[in-house]
C-alpha positions in Angstrom: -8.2 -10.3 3.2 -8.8 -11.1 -0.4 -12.1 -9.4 -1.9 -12.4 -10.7 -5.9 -16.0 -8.3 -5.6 -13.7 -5.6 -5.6 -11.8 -4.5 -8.5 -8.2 -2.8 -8.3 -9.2 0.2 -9.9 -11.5 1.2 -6.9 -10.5 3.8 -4.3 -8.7 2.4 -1.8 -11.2 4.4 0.6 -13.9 2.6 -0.8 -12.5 -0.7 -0.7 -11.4 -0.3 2.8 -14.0 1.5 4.2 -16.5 -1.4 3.0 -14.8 -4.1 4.1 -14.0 -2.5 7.5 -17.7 -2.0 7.5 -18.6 -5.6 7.4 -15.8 -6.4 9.7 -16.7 -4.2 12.3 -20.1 -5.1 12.2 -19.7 -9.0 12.8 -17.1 -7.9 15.6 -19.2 -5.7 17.7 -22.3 -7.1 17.3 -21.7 -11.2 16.9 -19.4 -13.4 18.6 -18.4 -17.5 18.4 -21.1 -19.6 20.1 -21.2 -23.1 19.3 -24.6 -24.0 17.9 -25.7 -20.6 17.7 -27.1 -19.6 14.3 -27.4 -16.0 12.5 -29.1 -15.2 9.2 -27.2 -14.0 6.7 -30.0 -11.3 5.3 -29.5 -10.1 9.0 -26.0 -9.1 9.1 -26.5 -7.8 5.3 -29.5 -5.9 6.4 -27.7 -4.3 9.0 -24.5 -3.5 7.2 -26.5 -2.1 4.3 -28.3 0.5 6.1 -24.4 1.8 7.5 -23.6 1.6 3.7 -26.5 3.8 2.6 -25.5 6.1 5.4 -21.8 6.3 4.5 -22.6 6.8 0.6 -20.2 3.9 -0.3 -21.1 2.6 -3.6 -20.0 -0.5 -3.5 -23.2 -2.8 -2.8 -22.9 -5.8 -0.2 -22.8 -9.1 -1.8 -23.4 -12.5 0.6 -20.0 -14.2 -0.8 -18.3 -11.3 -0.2 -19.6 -11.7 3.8 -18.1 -15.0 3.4 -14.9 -14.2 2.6 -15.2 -11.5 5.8 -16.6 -14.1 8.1 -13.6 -16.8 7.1 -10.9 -14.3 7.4 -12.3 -13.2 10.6 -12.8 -16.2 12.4 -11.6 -18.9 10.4 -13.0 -22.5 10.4 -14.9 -22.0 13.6 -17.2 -20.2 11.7 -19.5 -22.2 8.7 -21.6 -20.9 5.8 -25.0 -23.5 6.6 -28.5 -23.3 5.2 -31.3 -23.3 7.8 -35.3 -23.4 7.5 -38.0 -24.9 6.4 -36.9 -27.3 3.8 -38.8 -25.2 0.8 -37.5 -22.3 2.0 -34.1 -22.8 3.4 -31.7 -19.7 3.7 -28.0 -19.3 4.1 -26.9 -19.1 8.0 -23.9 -18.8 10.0 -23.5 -21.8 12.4 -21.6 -21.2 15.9 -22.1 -17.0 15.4 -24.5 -15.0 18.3 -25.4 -11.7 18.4 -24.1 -9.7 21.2 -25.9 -7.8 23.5 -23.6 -4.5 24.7 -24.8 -1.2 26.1 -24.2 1.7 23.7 -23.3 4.8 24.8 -25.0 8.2 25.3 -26.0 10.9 23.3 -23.5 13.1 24.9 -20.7 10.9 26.1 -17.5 11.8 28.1 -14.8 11.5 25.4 -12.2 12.5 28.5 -13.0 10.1 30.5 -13.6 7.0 27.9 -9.9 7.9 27.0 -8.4 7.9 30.3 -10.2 4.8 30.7 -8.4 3.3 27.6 -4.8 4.7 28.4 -5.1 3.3 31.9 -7.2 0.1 31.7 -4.6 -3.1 31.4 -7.3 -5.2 30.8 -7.4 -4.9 27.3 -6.8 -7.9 25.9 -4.4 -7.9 23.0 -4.1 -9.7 19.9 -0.3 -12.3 20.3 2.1 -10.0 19.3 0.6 -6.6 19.9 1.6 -4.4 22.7 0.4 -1.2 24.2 2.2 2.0 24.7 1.5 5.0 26.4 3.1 8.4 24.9 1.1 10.8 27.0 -2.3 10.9 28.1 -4.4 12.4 24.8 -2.2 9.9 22.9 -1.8 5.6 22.7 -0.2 3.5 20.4 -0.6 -0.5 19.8 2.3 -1.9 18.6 3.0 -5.4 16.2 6.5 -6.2 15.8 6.8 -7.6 12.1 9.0 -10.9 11.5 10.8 -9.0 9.0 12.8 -6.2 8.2 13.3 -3.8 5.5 16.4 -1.0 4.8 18.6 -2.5 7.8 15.1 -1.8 10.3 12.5 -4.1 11.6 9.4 -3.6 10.2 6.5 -2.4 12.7 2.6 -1.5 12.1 1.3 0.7 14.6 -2.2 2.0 15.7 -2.4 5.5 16.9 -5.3 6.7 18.8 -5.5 10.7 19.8 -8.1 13.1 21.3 -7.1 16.2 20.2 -7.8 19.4 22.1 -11.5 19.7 20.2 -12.4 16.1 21.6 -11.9 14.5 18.4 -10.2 11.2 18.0 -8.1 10.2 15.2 -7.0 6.9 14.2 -3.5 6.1 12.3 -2.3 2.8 10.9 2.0 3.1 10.5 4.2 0.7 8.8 7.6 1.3 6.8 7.5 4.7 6.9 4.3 5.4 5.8 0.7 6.0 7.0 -3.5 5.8 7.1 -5.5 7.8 8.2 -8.9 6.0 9.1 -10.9 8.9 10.1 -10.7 9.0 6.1 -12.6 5.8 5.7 -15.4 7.3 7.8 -15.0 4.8 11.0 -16.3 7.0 13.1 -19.6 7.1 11.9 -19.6 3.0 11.6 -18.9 2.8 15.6 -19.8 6.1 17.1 -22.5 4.3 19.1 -18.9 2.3 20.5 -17.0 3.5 23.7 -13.7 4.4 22.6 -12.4 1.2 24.5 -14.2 -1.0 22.0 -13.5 1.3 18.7 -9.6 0.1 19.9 -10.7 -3.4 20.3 -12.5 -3.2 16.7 -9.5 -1.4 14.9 -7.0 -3.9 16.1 -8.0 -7.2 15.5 -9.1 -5.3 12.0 -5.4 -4.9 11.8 -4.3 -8.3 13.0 -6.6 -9.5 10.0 -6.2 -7.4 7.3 -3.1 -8.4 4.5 -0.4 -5.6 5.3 1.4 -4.7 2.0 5.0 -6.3 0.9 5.9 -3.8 -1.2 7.4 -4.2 -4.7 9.9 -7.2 -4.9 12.9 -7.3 -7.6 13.5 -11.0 -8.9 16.3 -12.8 -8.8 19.9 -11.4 -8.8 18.1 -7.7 -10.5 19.3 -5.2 -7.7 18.4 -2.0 -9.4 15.3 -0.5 -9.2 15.0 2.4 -12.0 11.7 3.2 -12.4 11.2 7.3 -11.8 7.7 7.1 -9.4 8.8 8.3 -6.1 10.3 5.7 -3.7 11.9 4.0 -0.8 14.5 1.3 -1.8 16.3 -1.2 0.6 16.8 -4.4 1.3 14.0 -7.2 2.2 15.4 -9.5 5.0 13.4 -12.2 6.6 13.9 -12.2 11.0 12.5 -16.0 11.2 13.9 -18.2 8.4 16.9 -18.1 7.4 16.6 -19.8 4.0 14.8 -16.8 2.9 17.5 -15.4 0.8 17.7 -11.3 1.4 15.8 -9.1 -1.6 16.4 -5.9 -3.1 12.9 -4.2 -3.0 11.2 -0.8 -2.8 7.7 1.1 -1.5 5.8 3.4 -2.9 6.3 7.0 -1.5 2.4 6.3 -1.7 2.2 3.3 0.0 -1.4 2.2 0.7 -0.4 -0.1 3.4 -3.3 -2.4 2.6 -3.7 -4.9 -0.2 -6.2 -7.7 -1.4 -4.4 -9.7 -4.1 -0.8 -10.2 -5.2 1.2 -9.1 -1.8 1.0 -5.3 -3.1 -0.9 -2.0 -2.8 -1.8 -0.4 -6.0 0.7 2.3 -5.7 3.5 -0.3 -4.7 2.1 -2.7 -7.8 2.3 0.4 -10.1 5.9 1.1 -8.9 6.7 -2.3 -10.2 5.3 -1.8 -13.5 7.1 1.3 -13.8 9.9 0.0 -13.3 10.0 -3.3 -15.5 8.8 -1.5 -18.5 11.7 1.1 -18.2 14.3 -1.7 -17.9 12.3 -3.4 -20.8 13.0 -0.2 -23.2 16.3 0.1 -21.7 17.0 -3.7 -23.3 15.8 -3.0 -26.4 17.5 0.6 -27.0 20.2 0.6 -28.9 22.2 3.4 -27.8 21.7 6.8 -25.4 20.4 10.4 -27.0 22.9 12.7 -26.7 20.0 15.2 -25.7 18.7 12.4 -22.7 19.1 13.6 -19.5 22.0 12.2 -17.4 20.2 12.8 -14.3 17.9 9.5 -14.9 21.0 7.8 -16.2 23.0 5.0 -14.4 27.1 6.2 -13.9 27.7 3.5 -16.4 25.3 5.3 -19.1 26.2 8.6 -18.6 29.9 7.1 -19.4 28.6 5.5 -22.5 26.6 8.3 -23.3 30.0 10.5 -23.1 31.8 7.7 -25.1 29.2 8.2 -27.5 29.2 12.1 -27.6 33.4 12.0 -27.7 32.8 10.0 -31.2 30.5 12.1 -32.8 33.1 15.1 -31.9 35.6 13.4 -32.8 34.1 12.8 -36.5 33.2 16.0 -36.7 36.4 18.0 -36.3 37.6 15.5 -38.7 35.1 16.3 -41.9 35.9 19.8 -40.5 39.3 19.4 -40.8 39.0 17.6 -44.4 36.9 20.5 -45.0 39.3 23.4 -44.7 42.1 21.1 -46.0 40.0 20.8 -49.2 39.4 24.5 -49.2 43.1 25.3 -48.4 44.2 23.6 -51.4 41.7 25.0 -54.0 42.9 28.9 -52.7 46.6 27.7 -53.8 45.7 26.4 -56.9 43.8 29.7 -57.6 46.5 31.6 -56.5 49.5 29.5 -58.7 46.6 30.5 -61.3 46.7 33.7 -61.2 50.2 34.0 -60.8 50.9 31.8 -64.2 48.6 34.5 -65.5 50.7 37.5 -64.5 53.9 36.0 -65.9 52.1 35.6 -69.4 
């Protein structure tokens, strides 16, 4: 998903958390239904109330729901204008509102789990599979089509009830991790049965743009900048005319990105590092004072190079130095031995 209405510098939980919003709420509450038609103001209407309630400040723009509505159900799905003619107002054509039964006041989180660990009805997303660890704990699995540091890449959905019947939710990939019980989801689908907050979180994940981390261009294989990392190699599983890439994530990973095939973090990485190779370029030789822990073995030898001159000049002018002085105390000295013979 690709949101121009929201800039990079927002909090990822804000970003996320508002366009989850208006995901979930065309998923559980409007489905495809050919010449069906939905009012836009209606599903803004809705989705700003749950805004309001979460305290998100981003407000809810209509081209920003048609961006949502695209990337969720693609061309099936058009943008129409419907009403009288001197009054018409933007639609969605083939979209119906569902009709499901929420759940209780007081509902049995025990059981809704049991019924979501054991329930093979579930139908999955192509490419996603279920597993079971144990009985307060289910994943759903995505193999990627690529892999990264000698591993397949994987991103994973973790539901747990913990002892204190609450339920988290975890998106995984590449070593790093969401938590979306940060983003508030609960309180956009606590009226759902756990059954179809999974439903809801997953094809969330089979439509949001995963993060590619930071890629180095062409045969640069060093990455140097100093922001905590994970560095590998970028191979592709399904074509191989994709030539292998030297590449890295941030130990901050967001996981999730909206422009440019990169999370913030992992797009900051990148800068990082091109500006220190960029003053690396330009330098035009190593501080004696820099620290060789940040240098490359092939710096730290110039740097010793370097140092082994400057020694090596000074025990020279030292050793002109007390040469000098040597012969001006044995000119003194055949002085003041002239003297005594006169």
């Amino acid at each position: 998903m690709r949101h121009p209405s929201l800039e990079p510098s927002c909090d990822l939980i804000v970003k996320v958390t508002f366009v989850y919003l208006l995901f979930s709420r065309l998923v559980k509450n409007y489905f495809i239904s050919e010449g069906s038609v939905v009012a836009c103001t209606d599903v803004l209407e809705h989705s700003e109330k749950e805004r309001e309630s979460l305290e998100i400040a981003v407000p809810l723009m209509s081209h920003t729901l048609t961006l949502v509505v695209r990337d969720t159900w693609g061309e099936k799905v058009k943008k129409v204008k419907r009403g009288p003619r001197n009054n018409r107002k933007p639609s969605l054509l083939n979209v119906a509102q569902k009709r499901y039964q929420a759940r209780g006041l007081d509902p049995d989180l025990n059981q809704e789990f049991q019924e979501l660990v054991q329930d093979d009805s579930l139908i999955l997303p192509k490419g996603w599979f279920k597993i079971v660890d144990r009985q307060n704990r289910v994943s759903f699995v995505r193999p990627e089509t690529w892999e990264f540091d000698n591993q397949r890449i994987y991103t994973e959905i973790v539901i747990e009830l913990s002892m204190e019947q609450n339920v988290t939710y975890l998106i995984k990939s590449h070593g790093s991790e969401l938590n979306l019980n940060h983003l508030n989801i609960e309180k956009v689908m606590q009226d759902l049965p756990i059954k179809t907050q999974a439903e809801t979180i997953i094809k969330f994940a089979e439509n949001v743009k995963m993060c590619s981390g930071y890629r180095l261009s062409g045969e640069d294989g060093v990455i140097m900048a100093l922001t905590p990392h994970r560095a590998g190699i970028f191979r592709s599983l399904s074509n191989n005319e994709i030539l292998p890439q030297t590449g890295a994530f941030s130990s901050k990973c967001q996981l999730f990105h909206y422009a440019g095939g990169q999370c913030f973090k992992c797009c900051q990485l990148g800068k990082a590092d091109n500006q220190r190779k960029k003053r690396r370029e330009t330098r035009q030789s190593i501080p004696s004072h820099c620290n060789k822990r940040y240098l490359t073995k092939e710096e730290i030898q110039l740097q010793l190079k370097e140092e082994k001159k400057v020694k090596k000049k000074f025990l020279e002018e030292k050793g002109k130095g007390e040469s000098s002085e040597s012969e001006d105390d044995d000119s003194v000295s055949q002085n003041e031995s002239d003297s005594d013979e006169d």
